[in-house]
VOGUMAR-850872 format. One line per 10 residues: their letters; for each residue x, y, z of C-alpha. Coordinates in steps of 0.1 Angstrom, whole numbers, plus 2048, in hexadecimal, padded with zeros to 3 digits. Layout:
BEGIN
A) X,Y,Z; ...
***
This chain:
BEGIN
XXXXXXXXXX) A72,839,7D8; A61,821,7E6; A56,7FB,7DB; A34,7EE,7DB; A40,7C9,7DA; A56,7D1,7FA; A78,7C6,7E6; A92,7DD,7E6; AB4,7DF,7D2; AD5,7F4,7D8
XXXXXXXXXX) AEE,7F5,7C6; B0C,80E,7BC; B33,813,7C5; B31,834,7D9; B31,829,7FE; B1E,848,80B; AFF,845,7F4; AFD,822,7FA; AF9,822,821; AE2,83D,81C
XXXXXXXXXX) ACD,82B,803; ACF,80A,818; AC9,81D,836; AA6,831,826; A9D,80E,814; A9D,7FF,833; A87,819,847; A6E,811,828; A6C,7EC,82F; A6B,7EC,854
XXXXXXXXXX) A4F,804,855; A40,80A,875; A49,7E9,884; A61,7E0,89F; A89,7DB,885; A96,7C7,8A3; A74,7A9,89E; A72,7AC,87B; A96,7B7,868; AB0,797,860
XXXXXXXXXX) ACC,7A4,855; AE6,78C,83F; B0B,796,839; B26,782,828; B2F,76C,843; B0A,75D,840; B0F,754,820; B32,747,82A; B39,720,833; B51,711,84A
XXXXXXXXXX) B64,709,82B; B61,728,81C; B4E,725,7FF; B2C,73D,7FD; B0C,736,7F1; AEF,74E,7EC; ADA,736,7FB; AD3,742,821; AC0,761,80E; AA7,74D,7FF
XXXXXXXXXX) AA2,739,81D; A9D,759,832; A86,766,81B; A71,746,815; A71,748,83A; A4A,755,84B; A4A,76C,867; A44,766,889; A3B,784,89F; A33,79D,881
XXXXXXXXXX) A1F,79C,865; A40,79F,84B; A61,79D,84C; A7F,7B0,83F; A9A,79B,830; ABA,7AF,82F; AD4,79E,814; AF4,7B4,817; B15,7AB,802; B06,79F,7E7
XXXXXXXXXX) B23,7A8,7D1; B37,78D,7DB; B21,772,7C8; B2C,770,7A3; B11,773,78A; B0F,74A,784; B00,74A,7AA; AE4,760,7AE; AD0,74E,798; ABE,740,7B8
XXXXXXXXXX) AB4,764,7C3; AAA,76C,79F; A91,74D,7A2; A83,758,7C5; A7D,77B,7B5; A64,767,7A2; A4D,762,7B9; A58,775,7DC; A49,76C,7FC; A2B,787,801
XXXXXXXXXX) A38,787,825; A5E,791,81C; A6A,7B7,817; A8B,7B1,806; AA8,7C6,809; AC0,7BC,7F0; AE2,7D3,7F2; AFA,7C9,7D3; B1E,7D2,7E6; B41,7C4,7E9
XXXXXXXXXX) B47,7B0,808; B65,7B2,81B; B83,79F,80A; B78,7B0,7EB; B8B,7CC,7D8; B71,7D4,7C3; B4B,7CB,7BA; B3E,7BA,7A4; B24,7CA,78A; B00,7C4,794
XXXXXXXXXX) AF4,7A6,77D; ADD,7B4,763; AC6,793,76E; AC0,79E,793; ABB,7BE,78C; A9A,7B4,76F; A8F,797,789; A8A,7B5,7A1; A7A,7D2,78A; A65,7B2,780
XXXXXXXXXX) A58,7AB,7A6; A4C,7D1,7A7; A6D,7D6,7B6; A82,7F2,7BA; AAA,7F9,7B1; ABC,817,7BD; AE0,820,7B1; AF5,82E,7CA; B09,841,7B1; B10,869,7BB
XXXXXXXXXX) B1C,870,794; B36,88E,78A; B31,8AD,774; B11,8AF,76A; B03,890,776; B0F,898,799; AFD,8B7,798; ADF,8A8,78A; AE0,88F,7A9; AE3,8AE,7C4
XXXXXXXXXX) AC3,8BB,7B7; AB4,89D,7BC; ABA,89C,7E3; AB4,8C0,7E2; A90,8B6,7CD; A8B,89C,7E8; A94,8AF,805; A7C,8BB,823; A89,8DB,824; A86,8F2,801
XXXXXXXXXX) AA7,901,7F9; AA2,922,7E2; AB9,92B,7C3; AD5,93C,7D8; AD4,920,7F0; AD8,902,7DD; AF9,914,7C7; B07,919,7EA; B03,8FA,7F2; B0C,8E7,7D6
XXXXXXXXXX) B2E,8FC,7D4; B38,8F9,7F3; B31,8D2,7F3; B48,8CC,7D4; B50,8AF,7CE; B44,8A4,7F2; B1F,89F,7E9; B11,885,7FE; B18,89E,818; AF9,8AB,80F
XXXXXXXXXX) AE1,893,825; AF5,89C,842; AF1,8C0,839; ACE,8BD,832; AC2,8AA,84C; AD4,8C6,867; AC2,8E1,854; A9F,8CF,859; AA7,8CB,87E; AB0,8F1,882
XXXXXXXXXX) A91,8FE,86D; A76,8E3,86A; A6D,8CA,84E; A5E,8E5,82F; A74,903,83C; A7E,915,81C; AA3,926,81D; AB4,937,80E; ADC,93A,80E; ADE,94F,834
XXXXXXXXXX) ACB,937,845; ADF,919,832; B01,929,835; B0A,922,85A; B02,8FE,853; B18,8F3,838; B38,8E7,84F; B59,8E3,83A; B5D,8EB,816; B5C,8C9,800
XXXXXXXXXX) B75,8BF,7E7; B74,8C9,7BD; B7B,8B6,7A2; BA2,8B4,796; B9A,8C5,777; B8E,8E2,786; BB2,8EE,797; BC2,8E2,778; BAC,8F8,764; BB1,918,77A
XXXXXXXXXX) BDB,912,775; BD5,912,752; BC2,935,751; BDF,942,769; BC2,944,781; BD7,945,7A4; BBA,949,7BD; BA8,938,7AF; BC2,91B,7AB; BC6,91D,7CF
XXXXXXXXXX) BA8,91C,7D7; BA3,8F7,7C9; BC6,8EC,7D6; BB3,8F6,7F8; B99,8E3,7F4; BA9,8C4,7E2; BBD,8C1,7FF; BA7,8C9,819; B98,8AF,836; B96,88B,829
XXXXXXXXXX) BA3,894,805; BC1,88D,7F2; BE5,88A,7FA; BFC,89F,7F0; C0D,887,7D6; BEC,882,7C8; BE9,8A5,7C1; C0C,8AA,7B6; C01,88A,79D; BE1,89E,793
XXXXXXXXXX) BF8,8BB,784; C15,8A5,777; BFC,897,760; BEF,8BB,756; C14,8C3,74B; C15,8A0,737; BF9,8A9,728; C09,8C7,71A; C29,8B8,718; C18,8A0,700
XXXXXXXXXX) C09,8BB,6E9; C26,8D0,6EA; C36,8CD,6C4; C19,8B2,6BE; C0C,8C7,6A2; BE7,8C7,6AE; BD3,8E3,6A2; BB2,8DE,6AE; BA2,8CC,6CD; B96,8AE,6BB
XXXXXXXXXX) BC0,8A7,6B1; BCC,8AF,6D4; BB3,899,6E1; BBE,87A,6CC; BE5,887,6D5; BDC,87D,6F7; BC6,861,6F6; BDC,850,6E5; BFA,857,705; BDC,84E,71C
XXXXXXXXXX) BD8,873,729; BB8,880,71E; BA5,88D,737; B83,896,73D; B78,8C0,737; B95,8C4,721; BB5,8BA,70C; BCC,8DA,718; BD1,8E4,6F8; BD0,90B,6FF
XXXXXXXXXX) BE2,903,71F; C00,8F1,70A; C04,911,6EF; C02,92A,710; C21,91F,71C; C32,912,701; C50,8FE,700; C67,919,71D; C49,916,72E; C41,8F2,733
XXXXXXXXXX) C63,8EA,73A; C63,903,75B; C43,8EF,761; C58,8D2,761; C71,8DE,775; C54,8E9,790; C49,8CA,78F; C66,8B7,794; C73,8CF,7B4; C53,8CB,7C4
XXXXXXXXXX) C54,8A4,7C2; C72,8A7,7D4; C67,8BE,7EC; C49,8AA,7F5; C60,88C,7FB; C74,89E,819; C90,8B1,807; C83,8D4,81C; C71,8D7,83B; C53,8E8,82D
XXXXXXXXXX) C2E,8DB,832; C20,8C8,813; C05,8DF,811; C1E,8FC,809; C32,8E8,7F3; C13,8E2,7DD; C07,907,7E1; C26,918,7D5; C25,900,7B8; C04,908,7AE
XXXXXXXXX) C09,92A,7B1; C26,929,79B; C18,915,77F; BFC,92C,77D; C12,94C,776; C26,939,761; C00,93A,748; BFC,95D,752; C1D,965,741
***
């Protein structure tokens, strides 16, 4: 979307989404003209003094600043996150009455030193919706909301992606899905921008299966699903996913959980729920309630005992890969709910 007034805000904690919405926001504002005469670009060292203390000031000055060799100029604040809320009350001001002259590209995201970002102050963002400005969120979303953001790009996409297609797409991506620029933008240089396709002509494109959602391999243990369990061990440890103690941590806390309930005395979802908010183990998609009374006590302490080997196993006491390790464990803990 673009902005009338030529202001431009990002914002958002997934780093994928946000390059690509700095990166289209940008193509916006520049236009037709020449980025390399009419783009200044600030960073956190701009805003950073000899002495190190940082003041939001050098973005107003650029963007009280005319331009020379172009009719406008694109002012390009980046690491914005690292003023606290008390100190953007200059920008706020300027947002007021923008130079006609200025595109502003404001992009709220930690800067280097930082751990974390700070939330977007409720104040910037009104001073820019009130400039006939424009904030994106470069939040992907989970569940529903991810899927809800996929067919967004796929709504906004220049090639049209039938029924078939877009399923395919959207399960192979996973958990993965800002992988779906990439993926869209090779399918309109193989067919042409308004190509419609269905899932043969999409297929070849997709690369590597994404990631799923830890809940999902949980889930398939608990319905003594193996394949299927396998499946998403394969994928949550596939190519820039999780380690294997991180996965051996995702199914320690699925037997806790039923640990937890075990003898708790919850008969209905609502109690097991409580049962394990209060021990700080509810989860979302489920409380493992039916898991819990499937295995029963015998049962849950094998789990245990599954558990525990494999730990050790993972830390070096056999030779096997860690990808085994976890697969025979998963394997097991899924006939152990088939029993």
């Amino acid at each position: 979307m673009s902005s009338p007034s030529g202001i431009e805000l990002v914002s958002g904690g997934d780093p994928a989404a946000l390059s690509r919405l700095v990166s289209d926001s940008l193509a916006r504002l520049v236009g037709d003209a020449n980025s390399a005469l009419v783009v200044t670009e600030l960073t956190e060292e701009a805003y950073t003094s000899a002495g190190g203390t940082i003041a939001i000031s050098p973005v107003i000055d650029a963007a009280q600043t005319p331009p020379m060799l172009s009719d406008y100029r694109v002012v390009v604040a980046r690491h914005l996150g690292v003023f606290p809320v008390a100190e953007v009350g200059p920008l706020v001001d300027y947002l007021a009455a923008p130079l006609e002259t200025t595109r502003l590209l404001l992009v709220w995201e930690k800067g280097a030193a930082q751990t974390q970002n700070r939330p977007l102050p409720a104040a910037l963002a009104a001073a820019v919706t009130s400039a006939g400005g424009v904030c994106h969120r470069a939040e992907v979303g989970r569940g529903k909301a991810g899927r809800a953001w996929l067919g967004e790009q796929l709504a906004a996409a220049a090639v049209r992606l039938d029924r078939a297609a877009a399923d395919l797409l959207a399960e192979h991506l996973g958990e993965n899905r800002t992988r779906v620029w990439a993926v869209l933008d090779t399918l309109e240089g193989a067919y042409g921008s308004g190509a419609r396709l269905g899932a043969t002509e999409v297929a070849p494109f997709l690369g590597t299966r994404g990631t799923v959602p830890p809940w999902e391999l949980t889930d398939a243990i608990g319905n003594g699903d193996i394949a299927g369990s396998l499946g998403c061990l394969q994928r949550l440890c596939g190519p820039e996913s999780m380690h294997p103690m991180q996965v051996l941590a995702i199914l320690r806390n699925h037997v806790d959980r039923m640990l937890h309930l075990d003898g708790s005395g919850a008969r209905d979802e609502a109690a097991a729920a409580e049962v394990l908010r209060e021990a700080g183990l509810l989860r979302k998609g489920g409380s493992t309630l039916a898991a819990s009374r499937r295995l029963g006590p015998a049962g849950i302490r094998r789990a245990v005992a599954l558990l525990a080997a494999a730990d050790l196993d993972l830390r070096g006491r056999t030779a096997l890969e860690p990808e085994v390790t976890l697969e025979v464990l998963v394997a097991r803990l899924s006939q152990l709910h088939r029993r």
